[in-house]
Structures are given as structure tokens and as C-alpha cells.
C-alpha positions in Angstrom: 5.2 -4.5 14.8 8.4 -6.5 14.1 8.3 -7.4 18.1 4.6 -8.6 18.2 5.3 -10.9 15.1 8.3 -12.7 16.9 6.3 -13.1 19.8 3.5 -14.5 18.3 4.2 -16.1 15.3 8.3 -17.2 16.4 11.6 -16.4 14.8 11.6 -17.7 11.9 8.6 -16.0 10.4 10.0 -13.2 12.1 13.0 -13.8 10.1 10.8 -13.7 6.9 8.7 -11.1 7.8 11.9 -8.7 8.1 12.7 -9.5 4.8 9.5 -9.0 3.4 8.8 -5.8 5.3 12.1 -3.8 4.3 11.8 -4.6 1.0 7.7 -3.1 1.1 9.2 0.0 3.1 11.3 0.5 0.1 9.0 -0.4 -2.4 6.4 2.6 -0.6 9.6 4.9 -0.9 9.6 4.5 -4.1 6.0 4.4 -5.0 5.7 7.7 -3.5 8.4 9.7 -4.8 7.1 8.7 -8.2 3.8 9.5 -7.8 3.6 13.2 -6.3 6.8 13.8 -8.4 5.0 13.4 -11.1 1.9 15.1 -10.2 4.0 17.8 -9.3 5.7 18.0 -12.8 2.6 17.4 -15.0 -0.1 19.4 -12.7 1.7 21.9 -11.1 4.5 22.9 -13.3 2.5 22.1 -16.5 5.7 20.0 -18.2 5.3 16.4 -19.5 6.1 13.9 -16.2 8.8 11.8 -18.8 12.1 10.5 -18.3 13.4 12.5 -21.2 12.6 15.5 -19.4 15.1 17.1 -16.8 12.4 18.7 -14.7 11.3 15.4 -13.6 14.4 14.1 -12.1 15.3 17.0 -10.4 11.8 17.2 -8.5 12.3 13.6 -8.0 15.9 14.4 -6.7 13.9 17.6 -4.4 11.8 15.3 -2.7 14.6 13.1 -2.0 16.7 15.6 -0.4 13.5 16.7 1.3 14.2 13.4 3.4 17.5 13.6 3.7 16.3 16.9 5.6 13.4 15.0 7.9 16.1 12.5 8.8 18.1 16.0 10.6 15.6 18.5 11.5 12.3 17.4 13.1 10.1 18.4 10.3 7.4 15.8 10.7 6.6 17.9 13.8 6.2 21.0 12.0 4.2 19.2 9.3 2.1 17.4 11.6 0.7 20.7 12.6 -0.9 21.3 9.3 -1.2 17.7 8.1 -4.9 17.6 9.2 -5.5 20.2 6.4 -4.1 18.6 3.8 -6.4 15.0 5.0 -9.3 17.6 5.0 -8.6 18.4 0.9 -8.7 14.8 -0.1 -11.7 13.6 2.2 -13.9 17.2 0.6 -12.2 16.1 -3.0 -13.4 12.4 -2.2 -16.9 13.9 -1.4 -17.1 15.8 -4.7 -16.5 13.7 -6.9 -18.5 11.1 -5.2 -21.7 13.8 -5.3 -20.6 14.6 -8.7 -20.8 11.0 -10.0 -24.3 10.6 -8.1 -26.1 14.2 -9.6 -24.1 13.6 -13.1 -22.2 11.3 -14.6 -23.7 7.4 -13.0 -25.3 7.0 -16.2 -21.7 6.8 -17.4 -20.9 3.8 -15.1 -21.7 -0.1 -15.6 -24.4 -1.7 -13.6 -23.0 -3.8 -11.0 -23.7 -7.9 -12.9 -22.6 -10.8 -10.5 -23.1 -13.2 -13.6 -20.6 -11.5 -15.3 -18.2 -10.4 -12.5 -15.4 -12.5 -13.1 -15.0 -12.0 -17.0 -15.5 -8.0 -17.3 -11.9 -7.2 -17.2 -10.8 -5.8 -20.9 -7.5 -8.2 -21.1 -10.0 -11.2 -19.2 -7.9 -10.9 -16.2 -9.7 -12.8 -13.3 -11.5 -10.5 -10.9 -9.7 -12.9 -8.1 -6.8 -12.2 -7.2 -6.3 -9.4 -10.0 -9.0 -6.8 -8.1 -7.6 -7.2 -4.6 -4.0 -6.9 -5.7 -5.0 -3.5 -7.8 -7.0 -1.7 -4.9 -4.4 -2.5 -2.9 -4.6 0.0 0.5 -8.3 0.6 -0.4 -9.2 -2.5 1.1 -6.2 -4.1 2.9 -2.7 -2.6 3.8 0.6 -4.3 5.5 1.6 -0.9 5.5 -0.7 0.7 7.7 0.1 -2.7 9.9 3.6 -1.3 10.3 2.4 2.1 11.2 -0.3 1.0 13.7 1.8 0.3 16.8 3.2 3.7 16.5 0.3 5.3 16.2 -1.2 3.5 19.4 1.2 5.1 21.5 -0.6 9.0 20.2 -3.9 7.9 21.8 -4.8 8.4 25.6 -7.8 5.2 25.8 -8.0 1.7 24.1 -12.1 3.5 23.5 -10.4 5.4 20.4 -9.3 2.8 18.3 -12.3 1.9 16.7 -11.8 5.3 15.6 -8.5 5.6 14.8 -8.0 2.6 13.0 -11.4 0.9 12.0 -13.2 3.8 10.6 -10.0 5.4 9.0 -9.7 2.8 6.8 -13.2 2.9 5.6 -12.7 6.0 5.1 -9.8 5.3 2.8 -11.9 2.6 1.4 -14.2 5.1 0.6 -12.2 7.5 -1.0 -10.3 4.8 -2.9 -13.7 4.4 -4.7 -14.7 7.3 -5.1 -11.9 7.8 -7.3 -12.0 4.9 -8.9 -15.8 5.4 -10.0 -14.5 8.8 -11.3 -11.4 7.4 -13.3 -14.3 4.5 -14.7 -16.6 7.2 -15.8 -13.8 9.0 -17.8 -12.8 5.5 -19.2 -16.7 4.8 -20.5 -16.4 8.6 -22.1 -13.8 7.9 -24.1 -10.7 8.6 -22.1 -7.6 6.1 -23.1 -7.6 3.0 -21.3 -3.6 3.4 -21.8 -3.5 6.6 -19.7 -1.4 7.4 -16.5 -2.3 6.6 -13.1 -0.8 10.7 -12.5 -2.4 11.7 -15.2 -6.2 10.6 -13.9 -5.8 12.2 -11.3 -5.6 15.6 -13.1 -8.6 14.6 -15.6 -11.0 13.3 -12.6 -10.2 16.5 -10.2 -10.5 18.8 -13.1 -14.2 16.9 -14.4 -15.8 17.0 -10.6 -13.9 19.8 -8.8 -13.6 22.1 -11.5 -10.0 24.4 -11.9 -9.8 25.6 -7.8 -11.9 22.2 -6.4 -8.8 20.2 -8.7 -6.4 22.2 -7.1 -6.6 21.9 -3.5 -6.9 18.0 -4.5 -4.0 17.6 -6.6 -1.9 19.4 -4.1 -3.7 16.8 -1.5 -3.0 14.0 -3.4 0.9 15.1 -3.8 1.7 16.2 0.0 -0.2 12.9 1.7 2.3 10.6 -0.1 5.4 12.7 0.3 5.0 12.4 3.9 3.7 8.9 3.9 7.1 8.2 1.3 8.5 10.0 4.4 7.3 7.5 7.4 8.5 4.7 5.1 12.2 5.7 4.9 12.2 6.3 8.5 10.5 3.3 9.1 12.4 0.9 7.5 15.6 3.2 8.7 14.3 2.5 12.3 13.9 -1.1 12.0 17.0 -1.8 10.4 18.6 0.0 13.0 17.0 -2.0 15.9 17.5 -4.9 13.7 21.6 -4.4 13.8 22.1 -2.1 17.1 22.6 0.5 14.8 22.6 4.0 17.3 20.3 6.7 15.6 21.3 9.1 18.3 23.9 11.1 16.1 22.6 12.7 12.7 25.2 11.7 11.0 24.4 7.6 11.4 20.5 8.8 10.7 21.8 9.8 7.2 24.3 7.9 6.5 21.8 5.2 6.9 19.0 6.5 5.1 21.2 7.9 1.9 22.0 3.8 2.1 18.2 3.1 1.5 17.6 6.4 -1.0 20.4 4.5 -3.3 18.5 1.2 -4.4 15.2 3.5 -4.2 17.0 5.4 -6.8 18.1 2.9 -8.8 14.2 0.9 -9.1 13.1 4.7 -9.3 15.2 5.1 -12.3 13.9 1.3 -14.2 10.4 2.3 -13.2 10.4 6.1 -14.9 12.8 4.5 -18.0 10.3 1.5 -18.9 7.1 2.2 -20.2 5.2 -0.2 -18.1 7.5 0.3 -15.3 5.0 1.9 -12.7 2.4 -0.9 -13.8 5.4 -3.7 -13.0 6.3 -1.1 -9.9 2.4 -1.5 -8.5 2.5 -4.4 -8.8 5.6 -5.3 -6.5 3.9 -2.5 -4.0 0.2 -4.0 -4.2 1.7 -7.7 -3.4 4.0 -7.1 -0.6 2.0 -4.8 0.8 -1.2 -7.6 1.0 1.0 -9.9 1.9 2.5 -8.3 5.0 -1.0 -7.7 6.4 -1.5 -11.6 6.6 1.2 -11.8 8.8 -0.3 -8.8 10.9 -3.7 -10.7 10.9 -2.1 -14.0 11.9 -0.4 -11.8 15.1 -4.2 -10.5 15.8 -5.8 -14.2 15.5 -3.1 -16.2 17.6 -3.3 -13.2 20.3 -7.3 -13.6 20.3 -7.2 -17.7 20.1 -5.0 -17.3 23.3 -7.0 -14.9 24.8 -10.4 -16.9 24.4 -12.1 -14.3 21.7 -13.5 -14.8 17.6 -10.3 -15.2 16.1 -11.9 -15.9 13.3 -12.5 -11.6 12.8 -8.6 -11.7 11.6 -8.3 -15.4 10.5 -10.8 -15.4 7.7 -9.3 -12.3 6.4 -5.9 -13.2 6.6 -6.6 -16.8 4.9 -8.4 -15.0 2.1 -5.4 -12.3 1.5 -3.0 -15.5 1.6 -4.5 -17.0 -1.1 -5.0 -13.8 -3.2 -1.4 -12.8 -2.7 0.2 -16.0 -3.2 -2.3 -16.9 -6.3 -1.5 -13.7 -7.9 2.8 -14.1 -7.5 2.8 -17.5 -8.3 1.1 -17.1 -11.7 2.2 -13.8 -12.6 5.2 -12.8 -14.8 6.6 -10.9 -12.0 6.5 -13.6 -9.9 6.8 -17.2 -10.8 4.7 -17.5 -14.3 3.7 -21.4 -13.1 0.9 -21.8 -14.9 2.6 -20.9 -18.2 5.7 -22.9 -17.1 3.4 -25.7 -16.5 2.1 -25.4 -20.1 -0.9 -24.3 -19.8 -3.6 -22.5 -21.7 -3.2 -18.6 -21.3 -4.9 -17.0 -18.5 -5.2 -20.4 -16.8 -4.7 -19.7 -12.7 -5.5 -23.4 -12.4 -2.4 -24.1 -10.7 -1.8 -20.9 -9.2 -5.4 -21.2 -7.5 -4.3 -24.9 -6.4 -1.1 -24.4 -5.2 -2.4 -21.2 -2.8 -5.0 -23.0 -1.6 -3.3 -25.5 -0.3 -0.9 -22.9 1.1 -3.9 -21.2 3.0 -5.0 -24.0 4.6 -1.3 -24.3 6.2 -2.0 -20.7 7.2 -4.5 -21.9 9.3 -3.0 -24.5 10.6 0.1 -22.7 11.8 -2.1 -19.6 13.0 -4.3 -22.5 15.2 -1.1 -24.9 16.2 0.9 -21.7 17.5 -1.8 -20.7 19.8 -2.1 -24.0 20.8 1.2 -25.7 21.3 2.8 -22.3 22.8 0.5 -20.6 24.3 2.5 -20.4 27.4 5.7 -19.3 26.0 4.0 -16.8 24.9 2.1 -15.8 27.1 5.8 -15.6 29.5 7.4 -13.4 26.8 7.2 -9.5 28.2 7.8 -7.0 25.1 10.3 -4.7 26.1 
């Protein structure tokens, strides 16, 4: 992927895009060691998933270490045997509780009210750009950008990837839902608003799926992020690598540079588990980096369709839209730049968060339509190797 975005979009947004995609490798690491660590600790060993408790940081520590491991021995091989398996438990979870919301609990869930879309939130958090950042892969990953050109090279024809790519992620979409309508009818039960992202995971498997059904989720829902926790170290480990002619031959430079990456993964790890919003703050990081790598993976797709005379506008609108979520959501939150409130005004206001990314998104397209235009040929001349 790094290749494609120098080639069309030019070094210096390659330059940023480097920086912006190591730091969301990292951030994924991170994100998924927490999660199935947790899972693990609370579901499977039965112990509270706190920072005060040992067991937690030496699971965390196990999964790290597990790693360390794929980084020598070619585990993702033996893994991709029975990976399918695993998929199978959280699509048939996905289905269950989707069929259990449909022949039991809907009446627990709120009607659907455009009039009142945009002011439903409990805190009054706008559903723009505050939904889009919160679903996260459910609708739009950078991530999955990353993984995509390594993924093309497993199929035999160009026929499958509809297949491969399209309809898997509306198949995440869907499954993203279906959870989320699960976790929403808990919430309208009575089920603290305050309570764990882990932690639902439990209640909503053990409500649909009942004791075994939760089980072959939850252990789902723990081993799909491991080994996607797993693609991110190695992925970042790999580009790095490429980036500074760093030789992966040898095992020892493999570790040596992934125990470099497991360090500050460690060390947010740690802030994350040790402050009580700290996954929330965590997420958040994730959610925006992650969005905001897919627009430059959308402007690749749109100058590479300009050029080549098809709708550009299939990736283009997209990418504009995710532009100005991301960049509306960083500039006004606390996390991020806090201008509104720096600005002075009212609390809540996105006024000039909304202005500011607008005006950025309409650069977006400019670029994405001047780059196709003005060097189309250069491009066209430049050979990936």
C-alpha cells in the first residue's frame, strides 16, 4: 500500500501517510492486546480484567510473547489452517443474536426518528462525526487498506474481489450491528451505560447465545483480534523495514525489531489499563487514525480511476466525507485540538470544527482531481517494483 500511495498521491503525502500509518499499526497492536486480554481474564478465567490484578498483565505479557513467537516460527501458517473456524463462530454468533433481537428483544430497541437523529446521544454528542468515529471498522477501515494489497496476491482472478473485499466488509458491517443492536437492547433494560466494552461482550453472548452459543463467541471474539494484533506488528515491522533497508532475513533483526515496537505498545498499554477512561481515550486514537488512513487509500483509488477514464466519484465521495468526519472530530476534540473551546465557544459547538474541515475537504478534492490531471503521465511512467 505504502508504494501505491507514493505513486499516486507523490512523496510528500507519502511522507505523511508513513507517519500516520505506523502510528495506526501500533495503535491496532495495542487495541488488540487489550481487548482479548481482557476477555480472556474476565470470561475465560472468571477474574476481574483490572490493573490491580496480576492475572491481567501476565495474559497481556502471554500474548505479547505469543508474537515475539510469530515473528520466529511461521505460526500464522499453522493458524491460517484453522482460522476459517474461528470466522465461522463470530459470523453464526452474529446470526444469533441478530435472530434473537428479531424473535425477542426489538421491542427493547428505539424506533429509528430522522427528526431526532442528530440530538439522541445521552451526553448530546453530534451524530456527525461522533457515530462514524465510534463504528469505526464497521463501516470504514484504513486498516483493512493496509492489508488489502497482501491479500490480492492470495487470489488467482481479478473476478474474486468483489468477493473478497466488497462483500467481506458488509459482512463486518453486518456483524458490527448486530452487536451493537444487542449491546442497545441491554442498555434499554437497564444495563449501566458506564459498562466495559469487554464486558458487553460477555452480557450480549450470554443473553442470545446462552452458556455454550457465548462460548464459542467469546473465544471468536478473543482469537480474531489476537491474530489481527498479530498482522499489525508484522505489518508495521515490515514497512519499517522496507522503509530503512532494514534485512528481515535473519530472526534475530525480525525480533529485535519488533520487541522495538512491543516497547511503546507497552508503555500506551500500561496508561490505557491504569486510567479509567483510558480505552475510551485509546478508541478513540484507533477509530481516527484508522478513518483517516482510508481517505488516503480512497484518494489512491480515485486518482487511479480519473486517470484511467472510470466514476471516480465511487471513492471520491467517500473519501471527502471520511475527510471531513475525521478532521471535524480531531480538531474539536480534547484529544485532538479542543478549537472550538479554545475559540471560546459555547460547549458542544463543532461550529468551527465543521468550518474548518470543510474547507479542508474541498482541498481533498482538489488535490485528488489536480494529481490526476497535472501528472497523469508521470504516473502513468512509474512501474511498481
Amino acid at each position: 500500500m505504502p508504494k501505491l500511495i507514493k505513486k499516486y498521491l507523490g512523496g510528500k503525502v507519502f511522507s505523511v501517510y508513513n507517519i500516520i500509518v505506523w502510528i495506526l499499526m501500533l495503535l491496532v497492536g495495542v487495541v488488540f492486546v487489550y481487548t482479548p486480554g481482557d476477555l480472556i481474564v474476565s470470561e475465560i478465567i472468571g477474574q476481574q480484567a483490572v490493573a490491580t490484578n496480576p492475572t491481567t498483565w501476565i495474559v497481556y505479557a502471554g500474548i505479547f510473547l505469543y508474537y515475539v513467537v510469530a515473528t520466529i516460527f511461521p505460526i500464522d501458517a499453522i493458524i491460517g489452517r484453522v482460522y476459517p473456524v474461528f470466522g465461522a463462530f463470530l459470523i453464526i454468533s452474529a446470526v444469533g443474536i441478530f435472530s434473537g433481537i428479531l424473535f425477542g428483544g426489538g421491542q427493547y430497541l428505539n424506533n429509528l426518528q430522522f427528526s431526532g437523529m442528530f440530538s439522541q446521544h445521552p451526553q448530546g454528542l453530534p451524530f456527525i462525526p461522533v457515530f462514524f468515529i465510534t463504528v469505526a471498522c464497521g463501516i470504514l477501515s484504513g486498516f483493512h487498506a493496509t492489508q488489502n494489497t497482501l491479500i490480492a496476491r492470495t487470489v488467482s482472478s481479478e473476478k474474486e474481489g468483489k468477493t473478497t473485499f466488497f462483500n467481506m466488509m458488509l459482512v463486518e458491517g453486518f456483524i458490527a450491528m448486530c452487536w451493537a443492536g444487542g449491546a442497545m437492547i441491554l442498555f434499554n433494560q437497564g444495563t449501566d451505560m458506564a459498562t466495559s466494552a469487554t464486558l458487553m461482550v460477555g452480557l450480549v453472548s450470554r443473553k442470545f447465545l446462552g452458556s455454550i452459543g457465548a462460548l464459542f463467541a467469546i473465544i471468536g471474539v478473543i482469537v480474531l483480534p489476537i491474530t489481527s494484533g498479530d498482522t499489525a506488528f508484522r505489518g508495521l515491522r515490515l514497512m519499517v523495514a522496507e522503509q530503512f533497508n532494514i534485512d528481515q532475513a535473519s530472526a534475530k533483526k525480525r525480533v529485535g525489531l519488533s520487541i522495538a515496537f512491543f516497547i511503546p505498545a507497552a508503555f500506551i498499554l500500561y496508561i490505557a489499563k491504569t486510567n479509567p477512561a483510558g480505552f475510551s481515550i485509546l478508541w478513540r486514537y484507533f477509530a481516527f487514525t484508522n478513518q483517516f488512513v482510508g481517505t488516503f487509500a480512497l484518494a489512491t483509488i480515485s486518482v487511479y480511476l480519473y486517470i484511467n477514464g472510470k466514476n471516480y466519484l465511487v471513492s471520491l465521495i467517500p473519501g471527502t466525507f471520511y475527510m471531513f468526519v475525521t478532521l471535524s472530530f480531531i480538531f474539536n476534540a480534547k484529544i485532538g485540538f479542543n478549537l472550538d473551546t479554545l475559540l471560546g465557544l459555547p460547549a458542544g459547538s463543532y461550529t468551527a470544527s465543521y468550518i474548518l474541515a470543510a474547507v479542508l475537504s474541498v482541498v481533498y478534492i482538489w488535490f485528488v482531481r489536480h494529481r490526476a490531471t497535472s501528472q497523469k503521465d508521470q504516473i502513468l511512467q512509474n512501474v511498481l517494483s
